[in-house]
N, CA, C and O atoms as a MOPAC input file, in Angstrom:
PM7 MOZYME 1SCF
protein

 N    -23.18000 1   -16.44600 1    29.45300 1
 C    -21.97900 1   -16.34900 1    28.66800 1
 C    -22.23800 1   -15.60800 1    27.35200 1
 O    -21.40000 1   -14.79800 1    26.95600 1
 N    -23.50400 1   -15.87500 1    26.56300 1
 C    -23.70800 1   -15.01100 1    25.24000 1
 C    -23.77400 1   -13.47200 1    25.59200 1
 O    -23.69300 1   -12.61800 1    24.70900 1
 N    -23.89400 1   -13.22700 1    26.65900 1
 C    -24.22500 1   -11.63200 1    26.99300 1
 C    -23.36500 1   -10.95800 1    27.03100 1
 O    -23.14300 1    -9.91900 1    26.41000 1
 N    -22.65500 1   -11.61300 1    27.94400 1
 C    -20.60600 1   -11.13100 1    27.71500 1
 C    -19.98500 1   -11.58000 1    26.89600 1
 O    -18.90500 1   -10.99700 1    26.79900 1
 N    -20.14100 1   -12.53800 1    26.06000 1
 C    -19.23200 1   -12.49300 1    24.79100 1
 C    -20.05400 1   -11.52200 1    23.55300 1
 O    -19.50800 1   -11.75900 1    22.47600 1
 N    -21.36000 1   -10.36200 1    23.37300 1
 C    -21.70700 1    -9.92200 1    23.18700 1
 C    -21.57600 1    -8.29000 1    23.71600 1
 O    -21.83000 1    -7.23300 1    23.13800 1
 N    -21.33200 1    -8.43400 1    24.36800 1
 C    -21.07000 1    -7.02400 1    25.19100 1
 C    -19.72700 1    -6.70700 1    24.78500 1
 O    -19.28300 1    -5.59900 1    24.48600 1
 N    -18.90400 1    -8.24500 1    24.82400 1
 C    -16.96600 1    -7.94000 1    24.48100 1
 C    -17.10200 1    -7.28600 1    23.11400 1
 O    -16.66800 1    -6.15400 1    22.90000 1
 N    -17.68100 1    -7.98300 1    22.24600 1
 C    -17.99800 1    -7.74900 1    20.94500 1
 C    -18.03100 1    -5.96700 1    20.75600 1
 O    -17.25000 1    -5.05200 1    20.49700 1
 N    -19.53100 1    -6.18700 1    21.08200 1
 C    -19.76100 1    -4.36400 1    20.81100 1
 C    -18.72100 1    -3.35100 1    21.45100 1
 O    -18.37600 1    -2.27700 1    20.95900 1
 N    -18.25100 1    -3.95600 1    22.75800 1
 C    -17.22500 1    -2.69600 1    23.26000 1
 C    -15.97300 1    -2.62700 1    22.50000 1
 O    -15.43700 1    -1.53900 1    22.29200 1
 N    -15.30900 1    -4.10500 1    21.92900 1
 C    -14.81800 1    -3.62100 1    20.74000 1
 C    -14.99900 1    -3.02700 1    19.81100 1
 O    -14.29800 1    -2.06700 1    19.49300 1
 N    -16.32900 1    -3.59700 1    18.91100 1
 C    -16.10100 1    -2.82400 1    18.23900 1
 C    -16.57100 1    -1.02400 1    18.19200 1
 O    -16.64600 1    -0.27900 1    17.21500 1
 N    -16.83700 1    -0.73100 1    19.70500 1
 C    -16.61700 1     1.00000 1    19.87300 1
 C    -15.73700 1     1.25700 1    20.22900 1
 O    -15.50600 1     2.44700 1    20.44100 1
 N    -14.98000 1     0.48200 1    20.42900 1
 C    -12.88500 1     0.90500 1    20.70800 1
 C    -12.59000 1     1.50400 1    19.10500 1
 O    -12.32100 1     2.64000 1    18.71500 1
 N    -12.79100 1     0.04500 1    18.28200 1
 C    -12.33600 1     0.47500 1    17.22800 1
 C    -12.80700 1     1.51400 1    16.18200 1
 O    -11.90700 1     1.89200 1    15.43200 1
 N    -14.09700 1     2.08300 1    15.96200 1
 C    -14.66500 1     2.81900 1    15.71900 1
 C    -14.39000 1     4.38300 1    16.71300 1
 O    -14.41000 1     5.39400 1    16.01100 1
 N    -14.21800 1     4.55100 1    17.78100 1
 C    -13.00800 1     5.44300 1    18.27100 1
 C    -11.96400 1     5.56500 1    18.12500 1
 O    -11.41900 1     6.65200 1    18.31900 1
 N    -11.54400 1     4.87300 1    17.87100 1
 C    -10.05900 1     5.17300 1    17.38300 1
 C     -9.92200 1     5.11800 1    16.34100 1
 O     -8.84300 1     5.56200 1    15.94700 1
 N    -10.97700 1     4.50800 1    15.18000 1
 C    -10.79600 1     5.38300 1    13.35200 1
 C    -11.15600 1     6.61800 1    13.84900 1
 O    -10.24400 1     7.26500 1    13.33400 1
 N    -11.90500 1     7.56600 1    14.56200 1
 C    -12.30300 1     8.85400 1    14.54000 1
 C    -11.66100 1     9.59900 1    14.83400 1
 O    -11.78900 1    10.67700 1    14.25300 1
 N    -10.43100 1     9.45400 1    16.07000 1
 C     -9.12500 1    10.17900 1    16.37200 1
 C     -8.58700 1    10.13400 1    15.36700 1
 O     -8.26400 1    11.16400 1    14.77500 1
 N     -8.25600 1     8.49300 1    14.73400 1
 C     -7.17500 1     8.83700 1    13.56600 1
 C     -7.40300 1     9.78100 1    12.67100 1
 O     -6.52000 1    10.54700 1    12.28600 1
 N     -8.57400 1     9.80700 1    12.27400 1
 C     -8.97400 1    10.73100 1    10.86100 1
 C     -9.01800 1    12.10700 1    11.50400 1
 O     -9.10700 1    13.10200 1    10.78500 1
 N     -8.96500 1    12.19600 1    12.70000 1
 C     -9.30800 1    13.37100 1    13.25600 1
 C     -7.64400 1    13.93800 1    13.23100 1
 O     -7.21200 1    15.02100 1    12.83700 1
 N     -7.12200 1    13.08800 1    13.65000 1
 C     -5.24400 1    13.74100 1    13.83300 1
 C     -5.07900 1    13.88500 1    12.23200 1
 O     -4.40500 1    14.85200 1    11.87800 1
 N     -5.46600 1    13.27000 1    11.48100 1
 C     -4.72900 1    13.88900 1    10.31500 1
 C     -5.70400 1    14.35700 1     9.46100 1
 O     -5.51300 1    14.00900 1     8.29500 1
 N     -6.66300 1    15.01500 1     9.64700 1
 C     -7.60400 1    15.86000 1     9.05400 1
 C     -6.63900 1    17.21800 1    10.09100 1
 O     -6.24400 1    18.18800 1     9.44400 1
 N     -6.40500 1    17.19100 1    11.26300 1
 C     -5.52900 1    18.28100 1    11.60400 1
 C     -4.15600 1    18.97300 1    11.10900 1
 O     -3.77100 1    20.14100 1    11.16400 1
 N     -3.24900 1    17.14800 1    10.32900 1
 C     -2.17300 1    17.67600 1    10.20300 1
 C     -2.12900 1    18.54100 1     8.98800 1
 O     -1.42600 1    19.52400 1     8.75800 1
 N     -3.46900 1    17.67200 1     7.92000 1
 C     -3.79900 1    18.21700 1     6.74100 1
 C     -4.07600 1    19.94100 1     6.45700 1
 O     -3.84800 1    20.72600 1     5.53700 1
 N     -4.48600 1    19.98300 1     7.35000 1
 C     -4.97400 1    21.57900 1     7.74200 1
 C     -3.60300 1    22.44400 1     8.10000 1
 O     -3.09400 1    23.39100 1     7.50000 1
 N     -3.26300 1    21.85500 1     9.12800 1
 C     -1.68800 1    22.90600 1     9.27900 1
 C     -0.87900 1    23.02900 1     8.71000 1
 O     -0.14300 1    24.01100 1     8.61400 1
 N     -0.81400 1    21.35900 1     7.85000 1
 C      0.08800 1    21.54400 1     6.42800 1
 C     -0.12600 1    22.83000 1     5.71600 1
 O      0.67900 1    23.71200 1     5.41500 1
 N     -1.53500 1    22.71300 1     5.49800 1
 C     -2.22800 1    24.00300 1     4.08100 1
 C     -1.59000 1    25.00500 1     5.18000 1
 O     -0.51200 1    25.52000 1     4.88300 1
 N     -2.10200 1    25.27900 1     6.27300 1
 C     -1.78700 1    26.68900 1     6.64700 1
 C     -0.40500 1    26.89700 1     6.82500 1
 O     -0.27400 1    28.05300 1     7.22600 1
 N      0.45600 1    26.46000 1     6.74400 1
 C      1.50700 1    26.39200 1     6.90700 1
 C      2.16300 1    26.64000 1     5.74900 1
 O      3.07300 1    27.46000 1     5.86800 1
 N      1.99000 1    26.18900 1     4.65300 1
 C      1.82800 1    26.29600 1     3.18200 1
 C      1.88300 1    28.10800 1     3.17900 1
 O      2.81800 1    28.86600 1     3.43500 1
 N      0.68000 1    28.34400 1     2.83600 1
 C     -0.75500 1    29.53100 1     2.88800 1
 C      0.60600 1    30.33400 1     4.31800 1
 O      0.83600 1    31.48500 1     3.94600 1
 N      1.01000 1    30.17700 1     4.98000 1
 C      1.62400 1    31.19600 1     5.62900 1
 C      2.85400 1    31.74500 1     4.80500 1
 O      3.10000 1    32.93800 1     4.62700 1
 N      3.67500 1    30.54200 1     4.27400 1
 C      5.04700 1    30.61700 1     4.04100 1
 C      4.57000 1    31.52800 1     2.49900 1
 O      5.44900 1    32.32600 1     2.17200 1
 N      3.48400 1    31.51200 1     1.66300 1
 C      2.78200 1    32.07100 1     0.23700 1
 C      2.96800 1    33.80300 1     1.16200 1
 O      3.36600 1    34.73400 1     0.46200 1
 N      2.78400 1    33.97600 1     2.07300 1
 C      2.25900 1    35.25100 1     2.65800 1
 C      3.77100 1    35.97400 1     3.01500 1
 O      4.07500 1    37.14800 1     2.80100 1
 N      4.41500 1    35.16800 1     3.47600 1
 C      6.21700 1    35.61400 1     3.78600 1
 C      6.48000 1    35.45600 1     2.58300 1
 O      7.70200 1    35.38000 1     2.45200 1
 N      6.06800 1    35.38800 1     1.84300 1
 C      6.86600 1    35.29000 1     0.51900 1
 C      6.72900 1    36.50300 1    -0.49100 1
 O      7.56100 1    37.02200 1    -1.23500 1
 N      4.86100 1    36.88400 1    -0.16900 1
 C      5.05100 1    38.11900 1    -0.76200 1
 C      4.79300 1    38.95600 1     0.20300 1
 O      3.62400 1    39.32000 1     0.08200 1
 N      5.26600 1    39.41300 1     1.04300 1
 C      5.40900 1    40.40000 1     2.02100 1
 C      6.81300 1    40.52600 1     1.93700 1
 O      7.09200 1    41.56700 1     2.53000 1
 N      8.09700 1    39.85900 1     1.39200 1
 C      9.34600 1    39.95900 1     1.23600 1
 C      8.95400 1    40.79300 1    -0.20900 1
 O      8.94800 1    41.99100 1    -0.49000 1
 N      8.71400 1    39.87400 1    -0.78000 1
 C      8.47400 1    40.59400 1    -2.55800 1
 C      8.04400 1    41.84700 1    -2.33400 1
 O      8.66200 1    42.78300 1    -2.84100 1
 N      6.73000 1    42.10800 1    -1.40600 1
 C      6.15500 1    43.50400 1    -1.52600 1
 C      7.11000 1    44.41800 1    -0.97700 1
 O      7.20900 1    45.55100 1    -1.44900 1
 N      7.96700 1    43.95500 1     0.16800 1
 C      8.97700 1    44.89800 1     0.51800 1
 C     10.22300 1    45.24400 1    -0.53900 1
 O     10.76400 1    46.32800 1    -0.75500 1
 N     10.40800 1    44.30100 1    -0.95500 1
 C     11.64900 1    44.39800 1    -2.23100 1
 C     11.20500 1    45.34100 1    -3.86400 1
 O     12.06700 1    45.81800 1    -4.60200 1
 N      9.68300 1    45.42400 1    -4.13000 1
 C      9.24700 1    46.43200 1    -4.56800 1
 C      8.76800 1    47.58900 1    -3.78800 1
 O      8.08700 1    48.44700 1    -4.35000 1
 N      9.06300 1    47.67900 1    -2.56300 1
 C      9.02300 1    49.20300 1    -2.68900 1
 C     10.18100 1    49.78200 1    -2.22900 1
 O     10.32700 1    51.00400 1    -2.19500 1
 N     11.04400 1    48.96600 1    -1.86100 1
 C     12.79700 1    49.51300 1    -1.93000 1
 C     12.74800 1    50.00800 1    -2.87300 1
 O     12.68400 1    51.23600 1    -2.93800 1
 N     12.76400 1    49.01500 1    -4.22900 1
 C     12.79200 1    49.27500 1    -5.57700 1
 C     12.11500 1    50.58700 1    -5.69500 1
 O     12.80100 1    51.48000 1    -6.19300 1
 N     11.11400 1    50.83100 1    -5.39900 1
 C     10.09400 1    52.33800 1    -5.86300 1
 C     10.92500 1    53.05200 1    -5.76500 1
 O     11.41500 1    53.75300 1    -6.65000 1
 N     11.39600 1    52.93200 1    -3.93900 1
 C     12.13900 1    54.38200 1    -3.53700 1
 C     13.21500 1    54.77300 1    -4.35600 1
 O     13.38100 1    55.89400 1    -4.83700 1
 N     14.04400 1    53.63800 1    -4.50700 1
 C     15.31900 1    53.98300 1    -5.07500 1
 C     15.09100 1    54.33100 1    -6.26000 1
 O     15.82500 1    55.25900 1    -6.60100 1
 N     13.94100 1    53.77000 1    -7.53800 1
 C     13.42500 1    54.78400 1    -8.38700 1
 C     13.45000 1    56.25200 1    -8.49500 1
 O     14.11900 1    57.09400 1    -9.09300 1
 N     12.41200 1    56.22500 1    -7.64100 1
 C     11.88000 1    57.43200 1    -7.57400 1
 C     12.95200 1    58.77700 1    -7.06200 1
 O     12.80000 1    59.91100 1    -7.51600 1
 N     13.93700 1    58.45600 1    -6.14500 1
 C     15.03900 1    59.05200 1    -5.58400 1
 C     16.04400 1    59.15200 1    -6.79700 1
 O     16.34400 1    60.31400 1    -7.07300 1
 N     16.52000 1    58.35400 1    -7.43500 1
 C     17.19000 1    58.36100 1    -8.87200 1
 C     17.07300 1    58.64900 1    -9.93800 1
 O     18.02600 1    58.81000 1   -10.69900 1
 N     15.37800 1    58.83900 1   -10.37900 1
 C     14.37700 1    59.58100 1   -11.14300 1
 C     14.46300 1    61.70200 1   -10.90100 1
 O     14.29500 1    62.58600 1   -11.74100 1
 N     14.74800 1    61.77900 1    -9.59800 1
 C     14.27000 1    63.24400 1    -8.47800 1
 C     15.70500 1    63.63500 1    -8.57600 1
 O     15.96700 1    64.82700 1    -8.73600 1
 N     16.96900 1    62.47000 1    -8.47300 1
 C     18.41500 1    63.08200 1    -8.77000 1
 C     18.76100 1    63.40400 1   -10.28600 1
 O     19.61100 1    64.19200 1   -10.70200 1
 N     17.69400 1    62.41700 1   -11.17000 1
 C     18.26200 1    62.61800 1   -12.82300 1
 C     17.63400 1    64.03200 1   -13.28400 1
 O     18.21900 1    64.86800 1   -13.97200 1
 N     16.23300 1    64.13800 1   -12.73100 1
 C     15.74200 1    65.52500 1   -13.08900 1
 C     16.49100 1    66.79200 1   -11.95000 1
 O     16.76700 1    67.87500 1   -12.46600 1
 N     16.71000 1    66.64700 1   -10.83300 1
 C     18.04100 1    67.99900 1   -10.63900 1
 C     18.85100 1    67.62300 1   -11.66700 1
 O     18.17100 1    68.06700 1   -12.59200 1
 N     19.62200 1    67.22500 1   -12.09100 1
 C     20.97300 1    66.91700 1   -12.70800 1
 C     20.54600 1    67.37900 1   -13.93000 1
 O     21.04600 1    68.46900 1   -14.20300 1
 N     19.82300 1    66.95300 1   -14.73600 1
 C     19.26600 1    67.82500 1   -16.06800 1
 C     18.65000 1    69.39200 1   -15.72100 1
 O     18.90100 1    70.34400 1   -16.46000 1
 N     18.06400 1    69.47800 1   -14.86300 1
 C     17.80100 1    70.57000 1   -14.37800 1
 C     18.94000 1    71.88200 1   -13.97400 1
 O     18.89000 1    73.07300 1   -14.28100 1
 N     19.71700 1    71.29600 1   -13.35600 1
 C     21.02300 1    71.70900 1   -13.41300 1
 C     22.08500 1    72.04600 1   -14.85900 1
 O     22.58000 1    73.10200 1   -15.25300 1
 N     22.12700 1    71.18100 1   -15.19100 1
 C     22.66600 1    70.99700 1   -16.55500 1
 C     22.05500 1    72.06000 1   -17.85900 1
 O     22.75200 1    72.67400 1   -18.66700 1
 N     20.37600 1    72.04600 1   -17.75600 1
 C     20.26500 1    73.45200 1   -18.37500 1
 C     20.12700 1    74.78900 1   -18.22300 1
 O     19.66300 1    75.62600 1   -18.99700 1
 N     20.66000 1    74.91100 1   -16.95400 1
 C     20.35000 1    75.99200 1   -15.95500 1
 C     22.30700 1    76.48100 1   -16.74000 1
 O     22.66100 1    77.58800 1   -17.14300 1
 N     22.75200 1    75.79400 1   -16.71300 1
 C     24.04800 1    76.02600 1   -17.05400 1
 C     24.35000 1    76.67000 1   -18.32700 1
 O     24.92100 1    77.72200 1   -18.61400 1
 N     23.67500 1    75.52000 1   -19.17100 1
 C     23.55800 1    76.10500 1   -20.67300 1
 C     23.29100 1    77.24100 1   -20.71100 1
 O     23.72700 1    77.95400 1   -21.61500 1
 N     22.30700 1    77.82500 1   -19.49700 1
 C     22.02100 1    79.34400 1   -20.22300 1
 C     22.94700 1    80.51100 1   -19.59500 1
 O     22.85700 1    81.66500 1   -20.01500 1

């Protein structure tokens, strides 16, 4: 009888010691996808931004290229 109420013992307690290791293991995972998930949405965020500055450039630079014809024009006239 001490052998099996010894044996019950230890196989409990490697149940329970398996199953703290999943647990920490599932949320050492969720912890991680959280961050990356995080860390992704940081990346859509400036990949929108980076696109919204270089709209911005173009339309600069195109409005910059129309102000110099237009002055360009303008003293072409004067003379």
């Amino acid at each position: 009888m001490k052998y099996r109420e010894m044996f019950l013992i230890l196989l409990t307690l490697l149940i329970a010691i398996l199953a703290s290791v999943k647990v920490y293991l599932v949320f050492d995972y969720k912890r991680d996808f959280v961050y990356l998930s995080e860390m992704q949405q940081s990346i859509d965020l400036l990949k929108n931004e980076n696109s919204k500055l270089r709209i911005e450039y173009v339309l600069l630079s195109n409005s910059l290229s129309l102000d110099q014809g237009v002055k360009e024009g303008a003293s072409n006239e004067k003379d």
